[in-house]
Residue frames as a rotation matrix with the C-alpha (Angstrom) as fourth column:
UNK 1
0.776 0.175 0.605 -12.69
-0.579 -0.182 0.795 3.89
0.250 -0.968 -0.040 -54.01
UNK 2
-0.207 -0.976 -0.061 -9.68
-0.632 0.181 -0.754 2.98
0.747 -0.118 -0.655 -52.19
UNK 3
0.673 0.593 -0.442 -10.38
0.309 0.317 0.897 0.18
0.672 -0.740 0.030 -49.64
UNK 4
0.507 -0.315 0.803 -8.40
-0.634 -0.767 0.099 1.20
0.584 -0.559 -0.588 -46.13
UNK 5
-0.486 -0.550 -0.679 -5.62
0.063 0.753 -0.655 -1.21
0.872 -0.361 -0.331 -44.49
UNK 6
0.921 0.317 -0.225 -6.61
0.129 0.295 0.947 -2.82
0.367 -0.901 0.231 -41.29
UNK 7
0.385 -0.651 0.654 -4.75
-0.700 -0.668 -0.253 -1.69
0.601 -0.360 -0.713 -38.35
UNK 8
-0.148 -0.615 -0.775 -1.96
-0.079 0.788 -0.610 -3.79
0.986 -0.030 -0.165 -37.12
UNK 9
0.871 0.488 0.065 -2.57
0.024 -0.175 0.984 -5.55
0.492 -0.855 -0.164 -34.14
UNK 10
-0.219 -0.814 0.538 0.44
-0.596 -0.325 -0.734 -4.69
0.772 -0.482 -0.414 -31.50
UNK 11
-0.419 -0.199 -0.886 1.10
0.733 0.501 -0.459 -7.69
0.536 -0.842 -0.064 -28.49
UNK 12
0.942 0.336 -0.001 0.04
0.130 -0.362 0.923 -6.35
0.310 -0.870 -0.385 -25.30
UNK 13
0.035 -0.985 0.168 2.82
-0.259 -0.172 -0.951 -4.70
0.965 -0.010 -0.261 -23.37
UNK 14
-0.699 -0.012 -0.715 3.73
0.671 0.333 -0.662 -5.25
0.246 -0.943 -0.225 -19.56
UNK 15
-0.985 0.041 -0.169 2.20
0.076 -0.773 -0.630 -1.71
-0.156 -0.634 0.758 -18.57
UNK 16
-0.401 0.916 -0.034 -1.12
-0.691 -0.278 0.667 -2.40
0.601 0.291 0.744 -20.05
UNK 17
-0.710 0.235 0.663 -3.63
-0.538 0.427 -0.727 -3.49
-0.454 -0.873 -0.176 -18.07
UNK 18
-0.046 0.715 0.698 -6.56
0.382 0.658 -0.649 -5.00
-0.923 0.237 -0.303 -20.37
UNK 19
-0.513 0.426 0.746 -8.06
0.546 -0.509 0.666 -3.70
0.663 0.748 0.029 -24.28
UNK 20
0.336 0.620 0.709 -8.87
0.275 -0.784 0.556 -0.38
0.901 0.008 -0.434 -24.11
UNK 21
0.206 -0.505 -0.838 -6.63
0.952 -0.097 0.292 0.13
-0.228 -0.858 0.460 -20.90
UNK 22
0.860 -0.492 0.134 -4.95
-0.180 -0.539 -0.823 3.04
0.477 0.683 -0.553 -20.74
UNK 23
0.316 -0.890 -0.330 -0.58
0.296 0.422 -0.857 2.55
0.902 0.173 0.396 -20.66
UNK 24
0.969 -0.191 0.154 0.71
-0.212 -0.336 0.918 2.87
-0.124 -0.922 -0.367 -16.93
UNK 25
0.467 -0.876 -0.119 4.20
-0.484 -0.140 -0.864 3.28
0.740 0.461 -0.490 -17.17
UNK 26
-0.587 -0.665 0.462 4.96
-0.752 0.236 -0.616 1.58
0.301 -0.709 -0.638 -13.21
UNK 27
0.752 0.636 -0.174 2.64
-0.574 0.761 0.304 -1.42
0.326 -0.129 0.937 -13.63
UNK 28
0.254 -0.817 -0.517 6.35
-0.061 0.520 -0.852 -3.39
0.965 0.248 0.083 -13.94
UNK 29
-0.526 -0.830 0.184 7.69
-0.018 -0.206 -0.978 -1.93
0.850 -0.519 0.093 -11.16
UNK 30
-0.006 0.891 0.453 4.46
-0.996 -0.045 0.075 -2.21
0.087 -0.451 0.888 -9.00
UNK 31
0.789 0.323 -0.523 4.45
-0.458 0.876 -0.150 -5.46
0.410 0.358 0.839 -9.88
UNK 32
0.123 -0.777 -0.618 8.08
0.264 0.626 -0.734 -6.52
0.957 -0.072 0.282 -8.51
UNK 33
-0.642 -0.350 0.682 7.75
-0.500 -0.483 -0.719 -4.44
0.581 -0.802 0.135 -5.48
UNK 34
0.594 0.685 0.423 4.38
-0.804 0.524 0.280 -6.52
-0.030 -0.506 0.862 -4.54
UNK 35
0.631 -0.359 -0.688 6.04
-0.191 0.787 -0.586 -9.70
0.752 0.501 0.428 -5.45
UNK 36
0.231 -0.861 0.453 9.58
-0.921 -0.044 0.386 -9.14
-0.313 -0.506 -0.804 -4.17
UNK 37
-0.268 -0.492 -0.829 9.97
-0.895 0.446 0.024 -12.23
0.358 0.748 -0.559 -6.43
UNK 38
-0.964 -0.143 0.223 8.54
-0.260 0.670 -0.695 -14.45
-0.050 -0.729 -0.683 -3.69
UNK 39
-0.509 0.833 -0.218 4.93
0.290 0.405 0.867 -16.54
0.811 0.378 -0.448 -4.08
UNK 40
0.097 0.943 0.317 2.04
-0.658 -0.178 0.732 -15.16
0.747 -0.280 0.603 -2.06
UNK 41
-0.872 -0.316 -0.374 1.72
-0.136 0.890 -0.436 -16.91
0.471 -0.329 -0.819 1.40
UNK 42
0.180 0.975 0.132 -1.88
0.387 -0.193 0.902 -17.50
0.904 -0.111 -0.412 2.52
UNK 43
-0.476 -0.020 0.879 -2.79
-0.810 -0.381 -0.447 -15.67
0.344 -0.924 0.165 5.90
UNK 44
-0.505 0.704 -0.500 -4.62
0.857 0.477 -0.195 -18.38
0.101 -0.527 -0.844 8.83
UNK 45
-0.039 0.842 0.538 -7.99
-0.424 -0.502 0.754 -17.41
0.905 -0.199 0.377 9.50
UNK 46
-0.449 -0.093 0.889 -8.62
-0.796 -0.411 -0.445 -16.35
0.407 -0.907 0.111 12.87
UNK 47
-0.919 0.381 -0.100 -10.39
0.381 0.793 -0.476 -19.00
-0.102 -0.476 -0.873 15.38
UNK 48
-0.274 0.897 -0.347 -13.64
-0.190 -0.404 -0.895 -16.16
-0.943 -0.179 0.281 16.06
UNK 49
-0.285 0.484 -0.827 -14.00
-0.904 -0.423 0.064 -16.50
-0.319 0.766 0.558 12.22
UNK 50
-0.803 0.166 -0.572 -14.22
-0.243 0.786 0.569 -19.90
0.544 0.596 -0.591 11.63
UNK 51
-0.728 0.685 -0.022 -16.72
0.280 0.268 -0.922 -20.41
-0.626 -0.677 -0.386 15.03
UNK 52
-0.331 0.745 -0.579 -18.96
-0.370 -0.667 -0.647 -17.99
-0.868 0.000 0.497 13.13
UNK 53
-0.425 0.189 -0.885 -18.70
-0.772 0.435 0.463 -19.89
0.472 0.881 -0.039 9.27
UNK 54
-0.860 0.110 -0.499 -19.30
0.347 0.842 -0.413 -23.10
0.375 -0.528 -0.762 11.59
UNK 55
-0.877 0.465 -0.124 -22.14
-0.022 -0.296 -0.955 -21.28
-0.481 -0.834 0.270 13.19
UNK 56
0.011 0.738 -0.675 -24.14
-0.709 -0.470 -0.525 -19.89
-0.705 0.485 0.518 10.38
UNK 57
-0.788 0.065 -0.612 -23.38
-0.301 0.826 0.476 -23.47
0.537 0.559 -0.631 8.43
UNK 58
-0.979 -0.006 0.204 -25.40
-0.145 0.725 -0.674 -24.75
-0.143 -0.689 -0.710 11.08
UNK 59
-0.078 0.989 0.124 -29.80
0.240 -0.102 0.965 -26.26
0.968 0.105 -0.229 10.47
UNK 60
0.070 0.662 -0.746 -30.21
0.908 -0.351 -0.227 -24.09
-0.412 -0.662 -0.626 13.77
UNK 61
-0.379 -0.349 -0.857 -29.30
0.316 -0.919 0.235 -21.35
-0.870 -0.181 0.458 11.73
UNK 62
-0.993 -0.099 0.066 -31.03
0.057 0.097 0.994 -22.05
-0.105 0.990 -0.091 9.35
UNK 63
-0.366 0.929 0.058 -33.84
0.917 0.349 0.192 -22.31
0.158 0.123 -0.980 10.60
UNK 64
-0.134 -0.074 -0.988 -33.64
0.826 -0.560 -0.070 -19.23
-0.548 -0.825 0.136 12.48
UNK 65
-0.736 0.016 -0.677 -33.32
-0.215 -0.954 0.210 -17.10
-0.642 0.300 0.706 9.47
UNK 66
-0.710 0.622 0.331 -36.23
0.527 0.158 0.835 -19.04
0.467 0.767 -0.440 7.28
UNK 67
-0.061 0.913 -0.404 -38.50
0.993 0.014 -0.119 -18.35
-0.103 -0.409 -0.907 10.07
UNK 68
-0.580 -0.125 -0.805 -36.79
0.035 -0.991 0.128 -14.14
-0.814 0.046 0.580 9.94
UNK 69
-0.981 -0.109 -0.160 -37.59
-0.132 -0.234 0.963 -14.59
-0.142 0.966 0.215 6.06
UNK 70
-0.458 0.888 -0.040 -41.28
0.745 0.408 0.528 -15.57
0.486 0.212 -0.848 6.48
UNK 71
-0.169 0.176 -0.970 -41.53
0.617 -0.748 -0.243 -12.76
-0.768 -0.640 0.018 9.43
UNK 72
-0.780 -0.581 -0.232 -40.25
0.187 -0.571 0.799 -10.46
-0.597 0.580 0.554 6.39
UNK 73
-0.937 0.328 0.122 -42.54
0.175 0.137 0.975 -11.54
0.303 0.935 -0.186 3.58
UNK 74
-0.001 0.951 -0.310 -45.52
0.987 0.051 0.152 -11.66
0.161 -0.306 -0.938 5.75
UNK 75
0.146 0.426 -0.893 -45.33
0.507 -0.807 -0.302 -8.29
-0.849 -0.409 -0.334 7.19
UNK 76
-0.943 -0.172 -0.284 -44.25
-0.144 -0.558 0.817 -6.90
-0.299 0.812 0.502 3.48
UNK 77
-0.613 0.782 0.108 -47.80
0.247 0.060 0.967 -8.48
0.750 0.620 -0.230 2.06
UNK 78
0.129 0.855 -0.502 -49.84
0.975 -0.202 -0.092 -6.94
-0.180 -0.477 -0.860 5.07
UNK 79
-0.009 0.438 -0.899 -48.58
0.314 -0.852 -0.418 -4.03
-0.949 -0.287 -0.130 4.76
UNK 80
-0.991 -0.130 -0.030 -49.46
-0.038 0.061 0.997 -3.95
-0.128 0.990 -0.066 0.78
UNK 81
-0.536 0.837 -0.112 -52.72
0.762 0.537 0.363 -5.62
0.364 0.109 -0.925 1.67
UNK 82
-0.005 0.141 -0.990 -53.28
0.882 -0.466 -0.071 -2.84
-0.471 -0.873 -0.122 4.03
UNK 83
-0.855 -0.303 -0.421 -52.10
-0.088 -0.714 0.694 0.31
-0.511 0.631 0.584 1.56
UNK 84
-0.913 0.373 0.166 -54.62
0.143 -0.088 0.986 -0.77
0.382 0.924 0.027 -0.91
């Protein structure tokens, strides 16, 4: 029995995207057109969105949805209790 060479491993090129990709041929160029060679600039986040992160941070909102979540659970185990 002959044993069988192991297959050489080959760098990753630009156009691949991961192992087991398959070979896109305008990843490169995809790539420089997003770019344009220039770094990403974050966007500001609106005012209405932060009120609303600032809202739902808030222990009145919090409470508000424990009490939803107990509403929830209770009426899920009557109607169970009920079925059977």
């Amino acid at each position: 029995m002959t044993r069988r060479s192991e297959p050489k491993w080959t760098p990753p090129t630009p156009g691949r995207r991961g192992p087991g990709r398959s070979y896109d041929p305008f990843y490169e160029f995809e790539q420089l057109a997003r770019d344009h060679g220039h770094q990403p600039k974050a966007r500001p986040e609106p005012k209405a969105e932060l009120a609303l992160l600032s809202l739902l941070g808030s222990k009145t909102a919090l409470a508000v949805m424990s009490c939803v979540l107990v509403f929830v659970v209770a009426a899920l185990l009557v109607l169970m209790a009920v079925k059977l």
